[in-house]
N, C-alpha and C positions, 0 to 999 in steps of 0.2 A: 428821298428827302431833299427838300432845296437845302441849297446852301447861299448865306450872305456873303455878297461878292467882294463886301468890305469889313468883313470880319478880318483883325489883326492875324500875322501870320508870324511863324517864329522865324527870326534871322537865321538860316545854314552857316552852323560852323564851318569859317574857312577852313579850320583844320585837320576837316573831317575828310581825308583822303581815302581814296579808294587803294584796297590792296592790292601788289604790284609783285608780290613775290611770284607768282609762275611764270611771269611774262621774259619774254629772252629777249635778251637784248645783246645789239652786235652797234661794235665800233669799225667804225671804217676810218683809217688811218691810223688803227690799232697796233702799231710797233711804232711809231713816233712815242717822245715822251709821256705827251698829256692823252693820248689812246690808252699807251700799257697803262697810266697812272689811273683813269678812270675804271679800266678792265679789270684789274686787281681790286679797286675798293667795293665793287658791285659785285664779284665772284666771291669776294673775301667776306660781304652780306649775305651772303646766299644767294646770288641772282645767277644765274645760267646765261654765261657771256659769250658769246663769239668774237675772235680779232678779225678785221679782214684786211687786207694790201693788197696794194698790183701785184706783189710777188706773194703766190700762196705760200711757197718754201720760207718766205723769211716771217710769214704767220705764223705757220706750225711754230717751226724755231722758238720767236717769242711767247707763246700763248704755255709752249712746255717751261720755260724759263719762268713765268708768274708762277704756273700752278694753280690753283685752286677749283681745279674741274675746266676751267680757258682752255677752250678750242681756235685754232687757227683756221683759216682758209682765203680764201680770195676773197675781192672786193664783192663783188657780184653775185656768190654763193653767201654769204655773210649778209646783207641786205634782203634775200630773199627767204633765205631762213628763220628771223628776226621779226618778233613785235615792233619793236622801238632800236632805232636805229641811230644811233651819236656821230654826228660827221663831228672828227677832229683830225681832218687832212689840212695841211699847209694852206695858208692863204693861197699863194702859188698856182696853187692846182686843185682849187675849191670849186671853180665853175666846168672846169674840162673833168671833174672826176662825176660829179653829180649831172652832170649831161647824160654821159654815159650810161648813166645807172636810172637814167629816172623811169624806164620799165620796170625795175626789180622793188623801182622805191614805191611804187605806185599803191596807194592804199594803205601805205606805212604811216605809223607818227614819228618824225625825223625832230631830231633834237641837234640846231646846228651850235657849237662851238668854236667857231674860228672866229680870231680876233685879226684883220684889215690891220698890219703894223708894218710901217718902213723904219728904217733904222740908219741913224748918219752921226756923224763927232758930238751932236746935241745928245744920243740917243734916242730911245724909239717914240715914234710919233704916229699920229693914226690915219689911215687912208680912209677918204668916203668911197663904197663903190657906187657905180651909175645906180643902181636898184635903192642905196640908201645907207644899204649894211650888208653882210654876208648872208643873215639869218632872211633878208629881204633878195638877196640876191635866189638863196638857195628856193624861195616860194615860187619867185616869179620861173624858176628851171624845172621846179616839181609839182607842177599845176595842181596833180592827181593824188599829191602827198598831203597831210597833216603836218607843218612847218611849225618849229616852236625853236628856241634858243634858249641855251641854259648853259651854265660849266665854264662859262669864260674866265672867273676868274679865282681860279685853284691853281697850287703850285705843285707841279709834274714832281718837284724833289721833296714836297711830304707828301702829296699819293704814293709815291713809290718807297720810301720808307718804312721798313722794315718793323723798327721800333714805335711810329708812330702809331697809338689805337685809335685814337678819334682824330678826324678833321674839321674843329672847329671853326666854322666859317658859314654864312647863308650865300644860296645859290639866287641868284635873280632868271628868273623864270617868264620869257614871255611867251606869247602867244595868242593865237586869236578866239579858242575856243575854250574853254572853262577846263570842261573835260579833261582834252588833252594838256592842259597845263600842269592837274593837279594831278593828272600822272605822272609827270616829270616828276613833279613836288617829292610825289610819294617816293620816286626814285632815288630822288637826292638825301632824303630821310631815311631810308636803307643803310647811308653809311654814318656812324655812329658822332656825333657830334654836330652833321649837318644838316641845312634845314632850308627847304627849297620855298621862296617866297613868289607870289605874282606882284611879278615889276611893270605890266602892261601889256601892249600889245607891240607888235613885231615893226610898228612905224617908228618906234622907241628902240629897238636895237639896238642903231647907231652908237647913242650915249655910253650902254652896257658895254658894246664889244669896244669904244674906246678908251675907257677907263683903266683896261691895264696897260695902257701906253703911262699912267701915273703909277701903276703899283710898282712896275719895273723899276719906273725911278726911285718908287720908295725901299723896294727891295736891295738897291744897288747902297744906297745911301748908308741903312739901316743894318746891311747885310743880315734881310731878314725874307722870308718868304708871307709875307701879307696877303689874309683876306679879307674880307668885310663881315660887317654884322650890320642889319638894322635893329634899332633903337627901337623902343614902344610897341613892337608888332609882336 
């Protein structure tokens, strides 16, 4: 039977996320703050996490100190074992660590998190890289990868919070594919009060990953751990 080519069609709920619960997910630069603090809220969902480091001994280490099923291991074993892969290594050593790795990341959907921040008597302020942004850096290093950006701005001291049950806050989620965004989404939705929005595409980064050069300040001021919400969505 034909079909009219201009017959109305229903709008797809943004909200309609695809389920993400089998998928494993490993953090690389998993024993830093905002790694264990990610690793924990996603194990502590049900997600089946992997930590991974240069040093695997100090993975295991941390991965037994979270609990909640967190495995440790190396960087490189952790990437390859792994659906979805959260880089949250040090600015520092963002582009020398994902060089290294971009065989293991190959075919992955990489979720980068590093916020480009210098820091001087003003406080911290935000650095542009050559590429644009991190999340821009880590594409143009992982040709072969699915690049998306998410998680910049959560505080490592309520992830890691014992007490705290929900982490009230919306994730800004970019990326260039639909798909792989609203897996993030669903990711981020996983942990109990939070809620993973698409904020564009990965040319827009920049903006995302400088914006916690302003929550610091507001966190210092406030003496409070700040995240964001958007209004009307």
């Amino acid at each position: 039977m034909a079909t009219d080519a201009n017959a109305p069609t229903t709008p797809r709920d943004p909200w309609d996320l695809p389920d993400v619960s089998g998928l494993v997910v490993g953090v690389l630069g998993g024993t830093g703050p905002q790694g264990r603090g990610l690793a924990h809220r996603l194990a502590r969902a049900g997600q089946r996490v992997l930590i991974g480091s240069r040093d695997a001994e100090r993975a295991r280490t941390t991965a037994a100190g979270l609990g909640d099923g967190i495995e440790g291991t190396g960087n490189a074993e952790a990437a390859r074992r792994s659906d979805v892969v959260i880089v949250a290594v040090p600015w520092e050593g963002h582009a020398r660590t994902l060089a290294a790795l971009a065989g293991e990341l190959a075919g992955k959907l990489v979720v980068d998190c590093v916020n480009p921040l210098g820091f001087d008597k003003k406080g911290a302020y935000a650095l542009k890289p050559e590429e644009g942004s991190a999340a821009e850096q880590a594409a143009a290093l992982l040709p072969e990868s699915r690049v998306t950006a998410a998680f910049h701005h959560l505080s490592a001291v309520l992830l890691l919070d014992p007490e705290a049950e929900r982490i009230d806050t919306d994730v800004m989620v970019l990326g260039e594919e639909r798909a792989d965004v609203e897996i993030v989404q669903a990711l981020a939705g996983r942990v109990p009060g939070m809620r993973g929005v698409f904020a564009g595409r990965l040319r827009n980064a920049h903006q995302v990953e400088s914006l916690v050069a302003n929550l610091i300040s507001v966190n210092r001021r406030y003496k409070a751990h700040a995240g964001l919400r958007v209004t009307d969505v």
